[in-house]
LUMTOR-241428 format. One record per residue (C-alpha): residue number from 1; residue in one letter; y, x, z. Coordinates in nm, 2 decimals, m for minus. Layout:
num, residuo, north, east, up
NUM, a, Y, X, Z
...
This chain:
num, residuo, north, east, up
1, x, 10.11, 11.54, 11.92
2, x, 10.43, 11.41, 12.01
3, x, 10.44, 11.09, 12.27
4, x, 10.44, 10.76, 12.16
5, x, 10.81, 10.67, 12.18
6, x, 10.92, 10.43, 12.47
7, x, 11.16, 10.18, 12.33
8, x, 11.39, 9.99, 12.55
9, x, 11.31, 9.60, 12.51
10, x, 11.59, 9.41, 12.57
11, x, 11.61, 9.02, 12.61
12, x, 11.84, 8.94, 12.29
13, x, 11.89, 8.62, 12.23
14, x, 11.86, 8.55, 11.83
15, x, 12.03, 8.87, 11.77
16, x, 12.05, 8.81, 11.39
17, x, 12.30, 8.50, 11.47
18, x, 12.47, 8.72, 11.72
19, x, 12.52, 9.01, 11.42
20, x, 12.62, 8.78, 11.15
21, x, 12.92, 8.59, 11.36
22, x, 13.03, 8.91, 11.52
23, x, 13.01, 9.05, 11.13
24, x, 13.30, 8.77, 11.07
25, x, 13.50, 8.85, 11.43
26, x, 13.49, 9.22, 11.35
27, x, 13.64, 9.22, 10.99
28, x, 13.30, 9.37, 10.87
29, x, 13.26, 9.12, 10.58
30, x, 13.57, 9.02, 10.39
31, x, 13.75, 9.03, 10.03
32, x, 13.74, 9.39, 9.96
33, x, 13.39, 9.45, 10.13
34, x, 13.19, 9.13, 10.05
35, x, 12.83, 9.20, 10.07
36, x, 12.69, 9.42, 10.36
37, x, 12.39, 9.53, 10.47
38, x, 12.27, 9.53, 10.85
39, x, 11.98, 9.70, 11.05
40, x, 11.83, 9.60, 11.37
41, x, 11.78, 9.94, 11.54
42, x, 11.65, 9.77, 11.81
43, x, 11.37, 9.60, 11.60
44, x, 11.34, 9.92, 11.39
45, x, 11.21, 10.13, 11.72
46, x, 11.02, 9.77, 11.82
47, x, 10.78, 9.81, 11.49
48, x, 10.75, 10.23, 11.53
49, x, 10.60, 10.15, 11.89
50, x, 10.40, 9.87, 11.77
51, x, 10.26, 10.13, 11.54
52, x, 10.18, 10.40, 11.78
53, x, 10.04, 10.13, 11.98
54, x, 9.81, 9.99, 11.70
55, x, 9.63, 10.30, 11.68
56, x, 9.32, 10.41, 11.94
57, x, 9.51, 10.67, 12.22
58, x, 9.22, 10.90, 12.17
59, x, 9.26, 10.97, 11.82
60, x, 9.50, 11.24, 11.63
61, x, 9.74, 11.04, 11.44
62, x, 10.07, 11.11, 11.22
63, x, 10.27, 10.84, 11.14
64, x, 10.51, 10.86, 10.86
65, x, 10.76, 10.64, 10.70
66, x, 10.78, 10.61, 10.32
67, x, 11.12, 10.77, 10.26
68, x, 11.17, 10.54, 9.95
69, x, 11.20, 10.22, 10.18
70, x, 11.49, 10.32, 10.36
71, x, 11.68, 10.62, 10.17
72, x, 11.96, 10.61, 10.43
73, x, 11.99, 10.95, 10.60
74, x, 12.06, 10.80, 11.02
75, x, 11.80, 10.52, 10.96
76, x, 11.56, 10.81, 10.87
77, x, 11.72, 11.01, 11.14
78, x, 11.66, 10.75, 11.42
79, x, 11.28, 10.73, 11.28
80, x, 11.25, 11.14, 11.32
81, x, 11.42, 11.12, 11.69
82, x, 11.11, 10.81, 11.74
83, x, 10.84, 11.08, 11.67
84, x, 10.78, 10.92, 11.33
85, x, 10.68, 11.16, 11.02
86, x, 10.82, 11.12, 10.66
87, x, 10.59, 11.08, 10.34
88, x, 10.86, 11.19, 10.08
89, x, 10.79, 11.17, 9.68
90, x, 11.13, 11.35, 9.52
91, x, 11.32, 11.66, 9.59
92, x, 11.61, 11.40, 9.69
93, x, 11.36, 11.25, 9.97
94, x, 11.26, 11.60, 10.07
95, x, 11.60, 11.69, 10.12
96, x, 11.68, 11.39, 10.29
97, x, 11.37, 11.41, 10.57
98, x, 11.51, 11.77, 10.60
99, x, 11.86, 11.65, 10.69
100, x, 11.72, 11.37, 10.89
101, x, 11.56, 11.61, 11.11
102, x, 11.20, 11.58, 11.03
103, x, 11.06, 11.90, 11.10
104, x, 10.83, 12.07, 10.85
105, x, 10.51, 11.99, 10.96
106, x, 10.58, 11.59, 10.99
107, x, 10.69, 11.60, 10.64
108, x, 10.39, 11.52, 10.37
109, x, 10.52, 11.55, 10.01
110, x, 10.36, 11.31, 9.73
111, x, 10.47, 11.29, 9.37
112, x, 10.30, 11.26, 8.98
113, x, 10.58, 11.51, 8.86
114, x, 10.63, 11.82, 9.08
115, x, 10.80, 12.08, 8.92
116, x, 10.71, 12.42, 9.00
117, x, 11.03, 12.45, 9.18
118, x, 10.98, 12.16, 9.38
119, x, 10.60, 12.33, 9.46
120, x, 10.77, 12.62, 9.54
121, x, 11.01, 12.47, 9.79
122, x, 10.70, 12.27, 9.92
123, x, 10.49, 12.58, 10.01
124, x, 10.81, 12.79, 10.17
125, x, 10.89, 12.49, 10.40
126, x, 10.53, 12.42, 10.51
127, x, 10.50, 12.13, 10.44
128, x, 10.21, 11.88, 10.38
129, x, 10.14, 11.90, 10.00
130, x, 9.91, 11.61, 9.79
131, x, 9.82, 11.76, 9.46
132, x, 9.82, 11.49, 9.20
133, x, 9.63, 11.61, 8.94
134, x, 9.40, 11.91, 8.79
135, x, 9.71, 12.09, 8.59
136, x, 9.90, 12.09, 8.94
137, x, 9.61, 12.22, 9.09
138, x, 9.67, 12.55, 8.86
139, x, 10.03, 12.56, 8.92
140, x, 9.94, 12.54, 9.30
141, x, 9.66, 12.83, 9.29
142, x, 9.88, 13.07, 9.11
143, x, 10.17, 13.01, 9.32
144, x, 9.96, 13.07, 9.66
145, x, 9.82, 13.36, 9.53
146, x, 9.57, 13.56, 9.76
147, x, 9.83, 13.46, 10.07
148, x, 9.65, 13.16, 10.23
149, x, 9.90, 12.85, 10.26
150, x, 10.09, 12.79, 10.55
151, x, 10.12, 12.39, 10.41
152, x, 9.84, 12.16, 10.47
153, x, 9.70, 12.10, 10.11
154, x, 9.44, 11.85, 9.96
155, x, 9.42, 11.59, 9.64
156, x, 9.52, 11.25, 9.59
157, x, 9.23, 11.09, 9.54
158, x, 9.25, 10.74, 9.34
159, x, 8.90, 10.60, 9.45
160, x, 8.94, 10.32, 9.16
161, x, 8.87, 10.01, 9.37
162, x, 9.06, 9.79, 9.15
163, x, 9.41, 9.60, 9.21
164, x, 9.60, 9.34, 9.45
165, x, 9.78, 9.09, 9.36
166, x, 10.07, 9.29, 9.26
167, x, 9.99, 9.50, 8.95
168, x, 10.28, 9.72, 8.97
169, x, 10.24, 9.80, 9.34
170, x, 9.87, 9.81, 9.25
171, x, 9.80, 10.25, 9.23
172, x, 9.39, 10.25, 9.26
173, x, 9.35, 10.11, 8.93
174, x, 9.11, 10.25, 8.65
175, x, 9.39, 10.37, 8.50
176, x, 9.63, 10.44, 8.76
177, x, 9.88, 10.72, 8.69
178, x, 9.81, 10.87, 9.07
179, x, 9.57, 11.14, 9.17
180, x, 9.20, 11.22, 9.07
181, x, 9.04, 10.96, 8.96
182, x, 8.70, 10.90, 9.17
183, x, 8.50, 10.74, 8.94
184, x, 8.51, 10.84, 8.60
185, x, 8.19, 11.04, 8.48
186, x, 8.20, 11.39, 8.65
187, x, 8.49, 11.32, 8.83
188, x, 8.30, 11.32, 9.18
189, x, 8.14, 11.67, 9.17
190, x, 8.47, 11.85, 8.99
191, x, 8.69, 11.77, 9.30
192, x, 8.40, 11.88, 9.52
193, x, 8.40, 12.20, 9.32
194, x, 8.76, 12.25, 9.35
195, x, 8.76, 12.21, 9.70
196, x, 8.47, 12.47, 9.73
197, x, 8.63, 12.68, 9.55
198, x, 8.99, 12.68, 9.71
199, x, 8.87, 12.68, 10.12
200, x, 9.28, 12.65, 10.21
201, x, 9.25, 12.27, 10.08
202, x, 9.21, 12.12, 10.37
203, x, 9.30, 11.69, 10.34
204, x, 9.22, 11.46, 10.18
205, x, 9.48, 11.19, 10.07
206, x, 9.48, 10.82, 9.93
207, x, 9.67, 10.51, 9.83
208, x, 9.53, 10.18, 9.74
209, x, 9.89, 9.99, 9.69
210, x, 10.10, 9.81, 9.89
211, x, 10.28, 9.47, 9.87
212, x, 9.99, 9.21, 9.74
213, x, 9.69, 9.46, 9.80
214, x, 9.49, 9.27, 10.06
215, x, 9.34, 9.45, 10.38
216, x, 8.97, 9.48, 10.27
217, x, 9.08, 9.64, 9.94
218, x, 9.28, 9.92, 10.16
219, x, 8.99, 9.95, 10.38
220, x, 8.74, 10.03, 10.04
221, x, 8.96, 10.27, 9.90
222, x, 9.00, 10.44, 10.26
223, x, 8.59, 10.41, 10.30
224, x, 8.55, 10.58, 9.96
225, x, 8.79, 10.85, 10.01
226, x, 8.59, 10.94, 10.42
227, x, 8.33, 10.98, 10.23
228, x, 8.40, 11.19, 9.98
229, x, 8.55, 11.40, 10.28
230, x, 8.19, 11.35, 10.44
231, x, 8.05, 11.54, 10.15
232, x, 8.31, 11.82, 10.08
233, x, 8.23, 11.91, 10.39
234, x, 7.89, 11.87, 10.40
235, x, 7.90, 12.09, 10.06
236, x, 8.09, 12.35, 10.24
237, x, 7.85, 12.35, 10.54
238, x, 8.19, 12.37, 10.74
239, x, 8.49, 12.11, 10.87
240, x, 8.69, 12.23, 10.58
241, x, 8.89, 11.91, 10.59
242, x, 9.04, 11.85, 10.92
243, x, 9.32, 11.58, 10.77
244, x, 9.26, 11.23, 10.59
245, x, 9.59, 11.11, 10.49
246, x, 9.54, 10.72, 10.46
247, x, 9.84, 10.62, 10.27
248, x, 10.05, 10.27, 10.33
249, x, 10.15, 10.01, 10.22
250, x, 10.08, 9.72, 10.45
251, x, 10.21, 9.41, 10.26
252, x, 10.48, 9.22, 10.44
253, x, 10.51, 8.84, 10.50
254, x, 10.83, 8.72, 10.30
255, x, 10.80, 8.33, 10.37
256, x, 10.86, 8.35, 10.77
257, x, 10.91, 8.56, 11.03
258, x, 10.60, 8.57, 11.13
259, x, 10.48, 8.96, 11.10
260, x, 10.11, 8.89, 10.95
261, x, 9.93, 9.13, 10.86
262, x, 9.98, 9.37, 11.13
263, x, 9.93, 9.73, 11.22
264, x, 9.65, 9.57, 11.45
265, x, 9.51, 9.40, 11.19
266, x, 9.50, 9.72, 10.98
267, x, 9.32, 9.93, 11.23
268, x, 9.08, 9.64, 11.27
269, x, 9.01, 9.65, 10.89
270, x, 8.93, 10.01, 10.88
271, x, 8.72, 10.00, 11.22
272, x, 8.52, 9.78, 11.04
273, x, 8.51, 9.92, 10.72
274, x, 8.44, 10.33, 10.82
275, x, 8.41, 10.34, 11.22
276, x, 8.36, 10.69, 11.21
277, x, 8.70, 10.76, 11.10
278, x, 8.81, 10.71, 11.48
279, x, 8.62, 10.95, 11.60
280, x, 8.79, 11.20, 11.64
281, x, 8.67, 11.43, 11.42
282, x, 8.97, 11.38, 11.18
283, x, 9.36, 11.39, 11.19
284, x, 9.45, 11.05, 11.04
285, x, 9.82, 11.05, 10.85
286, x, 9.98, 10.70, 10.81
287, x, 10.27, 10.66, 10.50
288, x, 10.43, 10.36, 10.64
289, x, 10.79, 10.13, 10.43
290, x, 10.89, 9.81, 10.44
291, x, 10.58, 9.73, 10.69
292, x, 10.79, 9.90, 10.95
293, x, 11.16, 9.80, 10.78
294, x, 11.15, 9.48, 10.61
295, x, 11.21, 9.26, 10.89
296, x, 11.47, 9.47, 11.10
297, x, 11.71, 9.42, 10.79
298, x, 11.95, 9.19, 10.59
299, x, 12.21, 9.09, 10.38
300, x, 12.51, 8.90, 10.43
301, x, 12.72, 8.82, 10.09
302, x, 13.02, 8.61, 10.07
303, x, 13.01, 8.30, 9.82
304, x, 13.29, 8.41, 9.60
305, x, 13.24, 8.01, 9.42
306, x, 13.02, 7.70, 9.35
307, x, 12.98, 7.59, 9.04
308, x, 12.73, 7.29, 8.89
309, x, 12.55, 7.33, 8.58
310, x, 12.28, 7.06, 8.43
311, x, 12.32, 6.89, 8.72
312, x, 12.25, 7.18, 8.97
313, x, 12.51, 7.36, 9.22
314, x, 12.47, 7.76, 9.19
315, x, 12.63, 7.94, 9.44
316, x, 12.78, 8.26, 9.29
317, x, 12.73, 8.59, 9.61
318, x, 12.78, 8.95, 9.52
319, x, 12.40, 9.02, 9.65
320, x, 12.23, 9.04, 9.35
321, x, 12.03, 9.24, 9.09
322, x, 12.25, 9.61, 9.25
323, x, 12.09, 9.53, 9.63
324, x, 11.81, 9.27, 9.53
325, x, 11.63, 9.44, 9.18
326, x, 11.25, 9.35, 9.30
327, x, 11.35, 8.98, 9.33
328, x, 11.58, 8.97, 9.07
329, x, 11.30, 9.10, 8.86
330, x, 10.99, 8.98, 8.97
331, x, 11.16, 8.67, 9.16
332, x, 10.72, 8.56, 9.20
333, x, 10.59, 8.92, 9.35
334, x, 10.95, 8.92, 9.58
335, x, 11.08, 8.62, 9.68
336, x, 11.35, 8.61, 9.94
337, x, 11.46, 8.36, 10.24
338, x, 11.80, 8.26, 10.22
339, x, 12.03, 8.14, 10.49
340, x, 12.33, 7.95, 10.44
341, x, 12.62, 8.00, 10.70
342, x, 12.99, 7.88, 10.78
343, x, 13.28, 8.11, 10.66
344, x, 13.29, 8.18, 11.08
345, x, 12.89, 8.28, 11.10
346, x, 12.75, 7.98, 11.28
347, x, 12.47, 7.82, 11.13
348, x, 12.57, 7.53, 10.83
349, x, 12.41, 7.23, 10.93
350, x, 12.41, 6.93, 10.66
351, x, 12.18, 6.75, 10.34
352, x, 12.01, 6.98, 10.16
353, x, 12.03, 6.99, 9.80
354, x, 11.82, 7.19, 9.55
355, x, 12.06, 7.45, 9.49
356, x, 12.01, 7.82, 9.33
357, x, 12.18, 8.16, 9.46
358, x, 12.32, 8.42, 9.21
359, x, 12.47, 8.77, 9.21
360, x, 12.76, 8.94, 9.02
361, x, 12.57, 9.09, 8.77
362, x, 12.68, 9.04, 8.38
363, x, 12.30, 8.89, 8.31
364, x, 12.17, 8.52, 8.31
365, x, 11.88, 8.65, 8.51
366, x, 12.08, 8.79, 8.82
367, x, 11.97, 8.49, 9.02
368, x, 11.78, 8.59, 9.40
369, x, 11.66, 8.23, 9.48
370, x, 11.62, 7.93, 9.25
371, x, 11.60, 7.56, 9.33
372, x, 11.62, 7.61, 9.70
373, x, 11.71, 7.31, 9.89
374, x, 11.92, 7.41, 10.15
375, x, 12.28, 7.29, 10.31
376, x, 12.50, 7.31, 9.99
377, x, 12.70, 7.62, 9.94
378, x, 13.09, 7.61, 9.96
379, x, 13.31, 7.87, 9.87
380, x, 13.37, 8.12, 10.15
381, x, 13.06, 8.02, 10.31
382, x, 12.81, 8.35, 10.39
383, x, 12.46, 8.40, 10.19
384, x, 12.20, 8.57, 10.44
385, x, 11.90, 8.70, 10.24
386, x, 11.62, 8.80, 10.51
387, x, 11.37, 9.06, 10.50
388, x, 11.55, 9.30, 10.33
389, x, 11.58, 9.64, 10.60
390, x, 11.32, 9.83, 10.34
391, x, 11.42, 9.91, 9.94
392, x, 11.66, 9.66, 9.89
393, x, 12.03, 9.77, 9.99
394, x, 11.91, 10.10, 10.01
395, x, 11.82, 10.16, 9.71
396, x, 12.09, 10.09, 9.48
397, x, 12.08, 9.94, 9.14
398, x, 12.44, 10.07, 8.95
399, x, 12.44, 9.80, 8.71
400, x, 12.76, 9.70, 8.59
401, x, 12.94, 9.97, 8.79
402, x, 12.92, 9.79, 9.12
403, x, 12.99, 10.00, 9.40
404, x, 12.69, 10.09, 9.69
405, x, 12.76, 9.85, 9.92
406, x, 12.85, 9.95, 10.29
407, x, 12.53, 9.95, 10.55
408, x, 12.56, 9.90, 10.94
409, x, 12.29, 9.95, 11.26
410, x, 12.36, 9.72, 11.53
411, x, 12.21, 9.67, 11.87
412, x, 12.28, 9.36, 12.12
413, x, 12.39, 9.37, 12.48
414, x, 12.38, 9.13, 12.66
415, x, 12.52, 8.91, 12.36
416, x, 12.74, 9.16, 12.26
417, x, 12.69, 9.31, 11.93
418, x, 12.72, 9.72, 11.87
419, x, 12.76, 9.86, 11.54
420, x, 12.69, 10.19, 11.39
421, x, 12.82, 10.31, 11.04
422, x, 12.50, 10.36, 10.85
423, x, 12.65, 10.45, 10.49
424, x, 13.01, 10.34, 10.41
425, x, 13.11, 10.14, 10.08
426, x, 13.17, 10.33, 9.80
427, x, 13.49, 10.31, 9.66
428, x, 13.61, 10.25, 9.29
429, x, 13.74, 10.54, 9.24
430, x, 13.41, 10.71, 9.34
431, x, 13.22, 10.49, 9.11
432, x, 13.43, 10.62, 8.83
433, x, 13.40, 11.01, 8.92
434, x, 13.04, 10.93, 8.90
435, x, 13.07, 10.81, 8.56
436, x, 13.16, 11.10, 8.41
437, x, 13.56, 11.05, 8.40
438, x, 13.61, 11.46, 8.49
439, x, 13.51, 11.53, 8.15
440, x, 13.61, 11.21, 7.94
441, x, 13.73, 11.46, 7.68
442, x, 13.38, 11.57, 7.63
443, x, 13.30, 11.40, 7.32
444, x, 13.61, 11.29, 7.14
445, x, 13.72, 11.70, 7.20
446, x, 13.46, 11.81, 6.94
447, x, 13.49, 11.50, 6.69
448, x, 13.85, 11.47, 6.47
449, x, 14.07, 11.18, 6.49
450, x, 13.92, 10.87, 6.38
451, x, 14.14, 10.67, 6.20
452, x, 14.04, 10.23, 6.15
């Protein structure tokens, strides 16, 4: 196992104020590049050593990080050089660990749709594979063949404990659409079978949800899945499975920065809930997001205007449904701190006024915060939306055409701010070439004149 990572702590002092008013010095926010996103490397490494840290020093542990929360190829790099894993669920996130640097046997690859390309590429780079369900089972059999995997293998078990408070991030469900389901009628003693019949299946792998699923519904579904583990095993009169990957999902605190739950608080849950999975016995595999992100990350939008309607002052940003969808979308499940600041980046001071904050998009509902009081927007004044380092500017929404907005790492030294280029903006014309414009003449090449 690779060392747990030592991060250099340095005394910052509010390094998110620092950011945002060197953002303004710099030139980084303006009229041609008016929403950005920024990371806190610093605060990144911070949480991956509070992880290690979390976790008892005697047991075999791999962390990984949920390639979705943070699809940005040097925040994933800096992650790999931290001795962090990579749970990946696409062949884009595969190929994006790979570039990151993750080496094959910290990468574990998850998914409801493999392809038997993608299976194939899974098995020649060794990688950790979690079959989803019985049909992929087959495709996995006759592509191994008599040659015994070099990838660690298992099932994705869904051990049906019911949801959070999040149905959507909710995946151990009745009817979930991941893995085997534990507890419908048979279920229990076909996976045994399968794994008595295949001996190169050798983890185990669950996911009870994430954001809204609280800790003693993680806990159950990780309890359940031990023991089925306990009895494959026992079945096979051998340790045939050597690796129990636990899956994610640790909500996050979105009303304060206040980090509650925390990885402690995790480990505590399971130590109550199955003690014997620290024992040693067992390789434990963590799928960690936007419980290691969320926090290190946000936005910073200009406020292009102000306008009132029935009586209320919305201030129009360009962070909005492209940077913000969850919110935008489930404003309830997602809600977002918002900061108002000075067209300079120092704080805005003044009444506050109820007041909602809306994006560019062409759609009434593009709105990230609604009846906020805060210190009343002006035009030219900066929206800061909080929390936001995992699946928001990373993960691009291209509605209306609006370009992916530029990302930047920075780091504070001694109160002065360093940046990074994380991803660049996109540029117009590279919006268009995405559309399609290379062959414009598709259609109207095979269709005659049309004449009004």
């Amino acid at each position: 196992m690779r060392p747990t990572p030592k991060v250099p702590v340095t005394q910052r002092s509010d390094p998110r104020s620092l950011a945002i008013t060197a953002l303004v010095s710099d030139g980084l926010v303006t009229e041609d590049s008016p929403v950005v996103g920024l990371v806190d490397t610093d605060a990144v490494l911070e949480r991956v050593q509070a992880l290690h840290a979390a976790f008892p020093a005697d047991v075999r542990a791999l962390h990984t990080v949920a390639a979705k929360a943070a699809s940005l190829t040097p925040v994933l790099g800096l992650l790999a050089t931290a001795g962090m894993g990579c749970e990946v669920a696409s062949p884009g996130e595969l190929a994006l660990a790979v570039g990151a640097g993750f080496p094959a046997d910290r990468i574990a690859f998850d998914s409801p749709a493999k392809t038997p390309a993608e299976l194939r590429e899974a098995l020649r780079l060794g990688v950790a594979l979690n079959i989803d369900n019985r049909e992929e089972l087959e495709r996995v059999v006759a592509l191994v063949g008599a040659q015994p995997p070099t990838s660690p293998i298992g099932f994705r078990i869904n051990p049906q404990v019911g949801a959070g408070g999040i149905g959507a991030m909710s995946t151990a469900t009745d009817t979930s659409k991941f893995g085997f389901p534990l507890r419908d009628p048979g279920a229990r003693a076909a996976i045994i079978d399968a794994y008595l019949a295949h001996p190169w299946l050798t983890q185990i792998h669950c996911h009870v949800g994430s954001q809204g699923c609280p800790l003693p519904l993680m806990a159950t579904g990780i309890r359940d899945t031990y023991l089925l583990a306990e009895e494959i095993n026992a079945a096979a009169g051998r340790a045939q499975i050597t690796r129990i990957d636990l899956g994610g999902g640790l909500p996050v605190n979105f009303d304060s920065d206040e980090i509650t739950p925390d990885f402690p608080d995790y480990v505590a849950a399971l130590t109550a809930a199955v003690p014997e999975l620290f024992d040693g016995r067992y390789e434990l595999v963590t799928e960690f997001g936007r419980s290691l992100l969320a926090k290190s990350g946000m936005m910073v939008s200009r406020v292009e205007y102000v306008k009132e309607s029935g009586g209320r002052p919305i201030a129009i940003t360009h962070a909005g449904a492209q940077v913000a969808t969850r919110t935008v979308f489930m404003p309830e499940s997602w809600p977002l701190r918002i900061g108002v600041r000075n067209p300079d980046g120092s704080e805005k001071t003044g009444p506050r006024v109820v007041q909602d904050v809306a994006g560019p998009c062409c759609f009434a509902g593009d709105v990230i915060a609604r009846g906020r009081e805060l210190p009343r927007f002006s035009a030219g004044d900066l929206a800061v939306v909080y929390d936001t380092g995992a699946y928001y500017f990373s993960t691009h929404f291209a509605y209306n055409s609006l370009p992916r907005v530029p990302v930047y790492g920075y780091r504070v030294r001694e109160d002065r701010v360093e940046w990074s280029l994380i991803r660049r903006q996109q540029t117009i014309a590279e919006v268009v070439r995405e559309s399609g414009v290379a062959d414009a003449a598709a259609l109207t090449a095979r269709h005659e004149a049309i004449t009004p």
